[in-house]
N, C-alpha and C positions, 0 to 999 in steps of 0.2 A: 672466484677461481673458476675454471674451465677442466671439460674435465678431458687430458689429452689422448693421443694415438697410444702412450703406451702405458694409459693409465686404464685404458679400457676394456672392459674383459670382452674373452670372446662370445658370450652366452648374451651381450646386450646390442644389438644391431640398431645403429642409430642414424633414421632418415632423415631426405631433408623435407618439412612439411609440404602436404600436398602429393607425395610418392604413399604408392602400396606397400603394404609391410609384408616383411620376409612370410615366406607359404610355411615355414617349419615352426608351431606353437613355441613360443618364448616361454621359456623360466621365469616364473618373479617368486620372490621370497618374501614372506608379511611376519613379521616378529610382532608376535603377541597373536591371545591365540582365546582373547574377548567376545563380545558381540560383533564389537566391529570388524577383529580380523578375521572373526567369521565369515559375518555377513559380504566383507570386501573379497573376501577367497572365493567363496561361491559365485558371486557375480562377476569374477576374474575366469571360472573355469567355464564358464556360461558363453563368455566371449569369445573362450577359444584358447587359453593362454594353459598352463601347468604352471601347478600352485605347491611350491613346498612351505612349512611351517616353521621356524625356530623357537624353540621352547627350551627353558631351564629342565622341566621335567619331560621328554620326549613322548615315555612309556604310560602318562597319567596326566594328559593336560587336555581331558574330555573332547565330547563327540567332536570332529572337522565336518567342512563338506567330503562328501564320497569323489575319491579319484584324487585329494592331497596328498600329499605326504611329508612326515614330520621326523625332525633331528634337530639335532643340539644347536644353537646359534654360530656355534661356528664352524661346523659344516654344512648348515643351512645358509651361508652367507656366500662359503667358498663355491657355491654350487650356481649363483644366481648375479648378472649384476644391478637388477631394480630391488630396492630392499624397502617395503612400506613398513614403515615403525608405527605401529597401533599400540603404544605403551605411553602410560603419563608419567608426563617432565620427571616426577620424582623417581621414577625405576630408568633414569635415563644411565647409571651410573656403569651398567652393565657393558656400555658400548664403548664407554673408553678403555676397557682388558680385550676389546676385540679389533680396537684399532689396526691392527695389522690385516686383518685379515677381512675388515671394509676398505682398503686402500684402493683407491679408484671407483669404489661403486658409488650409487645413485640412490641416496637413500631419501625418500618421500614421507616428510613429517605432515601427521592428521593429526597431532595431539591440539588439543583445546585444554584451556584453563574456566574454571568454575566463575570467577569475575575477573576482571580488570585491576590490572597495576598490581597481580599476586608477587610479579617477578620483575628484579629489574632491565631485565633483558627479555625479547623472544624465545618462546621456546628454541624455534628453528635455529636462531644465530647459536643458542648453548649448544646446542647438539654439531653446528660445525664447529664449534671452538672444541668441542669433546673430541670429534671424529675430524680433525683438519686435512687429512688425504682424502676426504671422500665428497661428491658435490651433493650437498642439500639443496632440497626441495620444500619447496612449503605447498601444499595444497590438497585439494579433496577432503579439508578440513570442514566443510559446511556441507558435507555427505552425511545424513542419519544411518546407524545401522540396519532404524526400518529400511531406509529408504531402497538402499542397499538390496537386503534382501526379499523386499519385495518386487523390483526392478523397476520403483518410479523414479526414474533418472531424467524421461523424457520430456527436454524443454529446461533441463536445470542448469546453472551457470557456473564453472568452478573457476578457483583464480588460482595459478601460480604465480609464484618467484625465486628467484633461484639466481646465485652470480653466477653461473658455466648456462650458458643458450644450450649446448647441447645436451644436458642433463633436462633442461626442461622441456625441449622439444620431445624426447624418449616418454617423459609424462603426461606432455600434452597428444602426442600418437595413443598412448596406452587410453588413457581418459578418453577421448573421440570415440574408441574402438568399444568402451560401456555406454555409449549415447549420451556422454553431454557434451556442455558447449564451454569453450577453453578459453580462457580471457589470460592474458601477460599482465602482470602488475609489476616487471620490471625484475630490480636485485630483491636482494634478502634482508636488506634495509625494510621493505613494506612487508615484511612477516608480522608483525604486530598489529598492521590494521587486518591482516589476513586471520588472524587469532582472533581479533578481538569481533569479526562478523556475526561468528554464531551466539556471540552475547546479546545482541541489537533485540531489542524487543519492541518490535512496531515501531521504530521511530515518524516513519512515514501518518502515522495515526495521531500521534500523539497531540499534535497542536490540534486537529480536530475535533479528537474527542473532549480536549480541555474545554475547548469552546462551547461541545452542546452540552457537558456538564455545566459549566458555569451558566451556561441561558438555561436549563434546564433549572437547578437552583434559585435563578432569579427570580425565575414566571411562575414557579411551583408557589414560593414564597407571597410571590406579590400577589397571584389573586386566591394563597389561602387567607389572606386580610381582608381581600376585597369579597370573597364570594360566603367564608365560613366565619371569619372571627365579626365581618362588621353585622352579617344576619345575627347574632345572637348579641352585638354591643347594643346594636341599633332596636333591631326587633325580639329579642329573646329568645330567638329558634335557634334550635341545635339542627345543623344540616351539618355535621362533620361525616356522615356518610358518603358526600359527594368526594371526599376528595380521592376514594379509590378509583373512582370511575369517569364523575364529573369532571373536576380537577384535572387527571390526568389527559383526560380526551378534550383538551386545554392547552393541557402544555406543549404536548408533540405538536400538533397541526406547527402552533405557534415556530415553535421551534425548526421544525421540519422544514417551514416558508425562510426561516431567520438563514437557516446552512445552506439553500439551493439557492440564495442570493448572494452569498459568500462566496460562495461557488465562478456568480459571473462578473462582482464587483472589483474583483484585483485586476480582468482584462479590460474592464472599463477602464478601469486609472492608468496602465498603461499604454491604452491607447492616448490618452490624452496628455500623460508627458510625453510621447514619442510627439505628441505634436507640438506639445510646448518645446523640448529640442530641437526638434528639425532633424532628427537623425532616429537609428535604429541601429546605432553603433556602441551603445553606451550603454555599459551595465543598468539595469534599475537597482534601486536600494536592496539590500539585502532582505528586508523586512516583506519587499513584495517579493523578492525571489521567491523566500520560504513560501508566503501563502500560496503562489500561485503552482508550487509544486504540490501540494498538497488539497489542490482543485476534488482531482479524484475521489478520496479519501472521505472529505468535504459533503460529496453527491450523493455516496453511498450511506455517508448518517442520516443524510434526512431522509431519505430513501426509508431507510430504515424504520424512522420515526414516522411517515407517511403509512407505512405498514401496519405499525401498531395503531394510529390514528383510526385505519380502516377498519380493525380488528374490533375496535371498544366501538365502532360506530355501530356494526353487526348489534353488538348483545345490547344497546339502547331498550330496543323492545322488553326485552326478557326483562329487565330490572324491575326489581319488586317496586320502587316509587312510584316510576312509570307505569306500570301497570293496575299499583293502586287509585294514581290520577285518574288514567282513563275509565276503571269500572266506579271510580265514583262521578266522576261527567259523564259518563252514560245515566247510572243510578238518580242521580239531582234532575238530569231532564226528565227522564221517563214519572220522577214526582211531580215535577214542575209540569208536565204535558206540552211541553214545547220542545224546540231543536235551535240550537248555532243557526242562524241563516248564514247562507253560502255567499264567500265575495263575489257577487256576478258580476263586478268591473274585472274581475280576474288578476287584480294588480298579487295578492299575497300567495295564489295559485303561480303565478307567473315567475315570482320571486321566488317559491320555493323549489318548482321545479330547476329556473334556472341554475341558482345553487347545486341543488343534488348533482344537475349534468354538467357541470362546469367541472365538479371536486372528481367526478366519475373520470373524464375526458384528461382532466391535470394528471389522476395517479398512472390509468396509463400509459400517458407519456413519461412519465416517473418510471416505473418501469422500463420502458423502452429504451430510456437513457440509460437504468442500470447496466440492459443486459450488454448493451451495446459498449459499456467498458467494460466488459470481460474481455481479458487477452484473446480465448477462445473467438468470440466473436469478431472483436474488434478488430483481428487478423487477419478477418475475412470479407474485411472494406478497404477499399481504396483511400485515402488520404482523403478526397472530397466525398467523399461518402461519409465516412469518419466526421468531419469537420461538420458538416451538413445538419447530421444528427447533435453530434453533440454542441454545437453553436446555436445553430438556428431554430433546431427542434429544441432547444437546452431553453432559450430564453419564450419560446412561444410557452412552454412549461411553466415557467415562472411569471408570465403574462398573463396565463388561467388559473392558473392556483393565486394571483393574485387578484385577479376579479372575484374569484369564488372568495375570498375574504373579505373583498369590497360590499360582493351582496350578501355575506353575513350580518352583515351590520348597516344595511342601507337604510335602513329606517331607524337605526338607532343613534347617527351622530348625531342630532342635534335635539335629544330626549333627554332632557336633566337627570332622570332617575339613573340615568344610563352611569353618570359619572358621582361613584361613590364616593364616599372623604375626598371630592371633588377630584378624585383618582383616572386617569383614562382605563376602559376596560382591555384586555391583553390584547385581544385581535385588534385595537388600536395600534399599539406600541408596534406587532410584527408587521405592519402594513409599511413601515417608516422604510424599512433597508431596501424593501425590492420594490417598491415604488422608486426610490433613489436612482436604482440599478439600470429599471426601465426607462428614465428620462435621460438618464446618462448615454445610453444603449442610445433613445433615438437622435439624440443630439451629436454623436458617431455615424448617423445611419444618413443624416443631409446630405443631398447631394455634395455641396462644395468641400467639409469634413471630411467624407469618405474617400471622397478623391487624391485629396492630398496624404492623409491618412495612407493609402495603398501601394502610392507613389512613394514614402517614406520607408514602408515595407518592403520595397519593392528596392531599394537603395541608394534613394535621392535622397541628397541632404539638401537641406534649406541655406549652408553657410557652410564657406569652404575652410578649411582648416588654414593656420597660417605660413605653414611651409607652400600650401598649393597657389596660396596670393601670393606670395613672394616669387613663387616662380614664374606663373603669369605675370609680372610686372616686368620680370626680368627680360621674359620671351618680345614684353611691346617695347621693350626700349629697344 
C-alpha cells in the first residue's frame, strides 16, 4: 500500500531523497518505553527531532530522556505521524483497539524474535494485517540499544522495507539524520530476512573456523602419537609434559601455514578455469564462491594462530626442561673439561639464523596483511594499493613462511629417525598446501599465461557464443 495525499497527517513532511528537511523539529512518537525506546528517544532528541512517548501506564512507566514527553497511546499517536513500535510481537495486540486512530501513519517495526521460524509469518506483515490503514515499515531492526545510546551508529548499515516508497523514504530521511547508512530491500515481503539478520552468528566465520578446528584436531592428534605416546611405546619415557607447550607450538605454526594458503588457493583455481573457459562470464561453482568469500576470515585465523605460535616461542627459554637441559650441558662439560666445538663451516649457524630471520620477516608481513584488511585501514588505499598488499605482499608471505618451514627441516628429510611408525613428521604434511599454491601462482605468473589470463579479465572471450556465429554468418552472406 502507499501511503496517500489524504492519508497523511500533517505533523509528517515527506521529502523527495536528496532535499533538506523542514527547519521546524518533527514529532515522532516510540511506543514502548524499554531500553530500546529509550535508548532510540534520546538519540532522536540528540538529532534534533521531539520525542513523545505512548505508554499504558503514562504517570509510572519510569525515568525517559530529559525534554520527552509521555501520554496514553492514543493521544500519543493522534499527535505524531512516525510511530516506532519498540514492543514484542506478543503485546502487538494493543494496536489493533487503536486502529482508528493509526489511520494513515507510519509505523516503523524494530521488533526482533528470539530464533527463527517462532512465527509463521513476519512480524512486520502481522502488524500490517493488524493495523491495515497504516503503512509499515520494517527497519532499524539491527540497532542495539547500547548502540543507540551510546551513539556508535557511525559507519553502520540499516535495511528497510515497506510496500508505500513514501513511508520509507520519511524513514530513510529520519535514519540519515542519526548517522547511518540506508539500504532499500524492496516490499514487506523481505521483512523476514530483515528479522532474521540479528540472529546471524558469524556466518562469515563459520567455514573458517571449522576448518582450523578440524586441522587443529588432526595435527594435535597426529603428532601426540608421533612425539608422546611413540616416546614411551618405543622408548619408555613419559614426555606427556610437552604437549602444553611442545605440542602446541606445533600445531599453530602448522596450521597457521595450512589457512594463509587457503587463503590464496581458491584464486589460484580460478584463475585457471577462467582459463580453461575462455571467458570471465560464467559463474564459478558454488563451493568456490563460498571459499573465496571467506578469503578474509581465512587470514585473520592464521593470523591469529601466527600470534600465538610467536607467543609460546618467547617462553621457550623459561621452560623448566629447557633450562634443566641447558644447566646440565653446561654442568657435564665443565666435569668432562671440554666444550661443543663451534661449526666453523658455519652451515648449522647459517641455518639457524636463517630460520629465525625468515619466521621474524613472514609474521611481519603477517601482520601487515592483517592491518591492512581492517575497514579502517583498508579504506585508506586505493584499489591497487589494496591489491598490491594483499596479493603480492599476500603470497611473498606465504613464500617466507614457507621457506622458514622448508629450513626447519632441511637437514631432516632424508634422516630415518626423522620418520616415526614410518609417519612423516607435521611440518612435512603443512609444507604439502602452499607449496601447491606457490607452483600454481608461478605457473599463472608466465609470460604467455598471464597474458591471456588478463586479457580474459579484461573481457575477451576465447569463443564466441552461438547467436553471435549465427549472426556473423548471416552478415558474410
Amino acid at each position: 500500500m502507499t501511503v496517500t495525499s489524504e492519508m497523511k497527517p500533517e505533523s509528517v513532511t515527506l521529502h523527495p531523497l536528496g532535499t533538506a528537511s523542514a527547519p521546524v523539529p518533527e514529532l515522532l512518537c516510540i511506543f514502548g518505553t524499554g531500553d530500546l525506546g529509550r535508548s532510540l528517544g534520546l538519540r532522536l532528541l540528540q538529532s534534533g527531532y521531539r520525542v513523545v512517548y505512548g505508554s499504558r501506564r503514562p504517570d509510572s512507566c519510569g525515568p525517559l530522556p530529559q525534554g520527552a514527553q509521555v501520554m496514553s497511546h492514543a493521544a500519543a499517536a493522534q499527535s505524531a505521524g512516525l510511530i516506532f513500535i519498540c514492543v514484542h510481537r506478543e503485546h502487538y495486540d494493543f494496536l489493533q483497539n487503536l486502529a482508528p486512530h493509526l489511520q494513515g501513519k507510519v509505523l516503523v517495526d524494530l521488533s526482533n524474535n528470539l530464533k527463527k521460524g517462532v512465527y509463521p509469518e513476519a512480524n512486520a506483515a502481522y502488524l500490517q494485517r493488524l493495523v491495515p490503514g497504516a503503512a509499515v515499515v520494517k527497519g532499524l531492526n539491527t540497532l542495539s540499544a547500547w548502540a543507540l545510546q551510546n551513539g556508535l551508529l557511525a559507519g553502520k548499515q540499516v535495511y528497510l522495507c515497506g510496500n508505500s516508497a513514501e513511508a520509507k523514504q520519511a524513514v530513510a530521511e529520519m535514519a540519515t539524520k542519526l548517522g547511518v547508512t540506508v539500504l532499500d530491500k524492496g516490499s514487506l515481503s523481505a521483512a523476514r530476512e530483515l528479522e532474521d539478520f540479528p540472529l546471524r552468528l558469524f556466518p562469515e566465520w563459520r567455514l573458517p573456523l571449522s576448518v582450523a578446528f578440524g586441522l587443529i584436531a588432526f595435527f594435535f592428534f597426529y603428532l601426540l602419537i608421533r612425539d608422546v605416546i611413540y616416546a614411551y611405546v618405543e622408548q619408555g619415557k613419559d614426555v606427556s609434559f610437552r604437549i602444553m607447550v611442545s605440542l602446541a607450538n606445533k600445531v599453530f605454526p602448522i596450521v597457521s601455514l595450512i589457512m594463509l594458503s587457503l587463503c590464496y588457493l581458491p584464486g589460484s583455481i580460478a584463475g585457471f578455469l577462467q582459463l580453461y573457459r575462455g571467458t570471465k562470464y560464467r559463474r564459478f561453482p558454488d563451493w568456490l564462491d563460498r571459499w573465496m568469500l571467506c578469503r578474509k576470515q581465512m587470514g585473520l585465523v592464521a593470523l591469529g594462530l601466527a600470534f600465538l605460535h610467536a607467543i609460546y616461542t618467547f617462553i621457550i627459554p623459561i621452560r623448566y626442561n629447557v633450562r634443566h637441559k641447558l644447566i646440565s650441558t653446561v654442568v657435564d662439560e665443565i666435569k668432562k673439561n671440554k666444550t661443543t666445538p663451534f661449526d666453523f663451516d658455519n652451515t648449522e649457524a647459517w641455518g639457524t639464523d636463517s630460520f629465525f630471520a625468515l619466521g621474524i620477516l613472514g609474521f611481519f608481513l603477517y601482520v601487515l596483511l592483517g592491518l591492512t584488511s581492517l575497514p579502517s585501514v583498508g579504506g585508506t588505499l586505493s584499489w591497487r594499493e589494496f591489491t598490491f598488499i594483499q596479493s603480492k605482499l599476500g603470497h611473498l608471505t606465504l613464500f617466507i613462511c614457507t621457506a622458514h618451514g622448508y629450513l626447519y627441516g632441511w637437514n631432516k628429510f632424508l634422516r630415518v629417525s626423522t620418520y616415526k611408525w614410518y609417519t612423516p613428521p607435521g611440518f612435512m604434511l603443512c609444507l604439502i598446501v602452499p607449496s601447491v599454491v606457490l607452483v600454481l601462482k608461478a605457473l599463472l605468473l608466465l609470460p604467455c599465461v598471464d597474458r591471456t589470463l588478463t586479457r580474459i579479465r579484461q573481457g575477451w572471450e576465447r569463443t564466441q557464443s552461438k547467436e553471435e556465429l549465427g549472426i556473423n554468418k548471416a552478415t558474410n552472406f
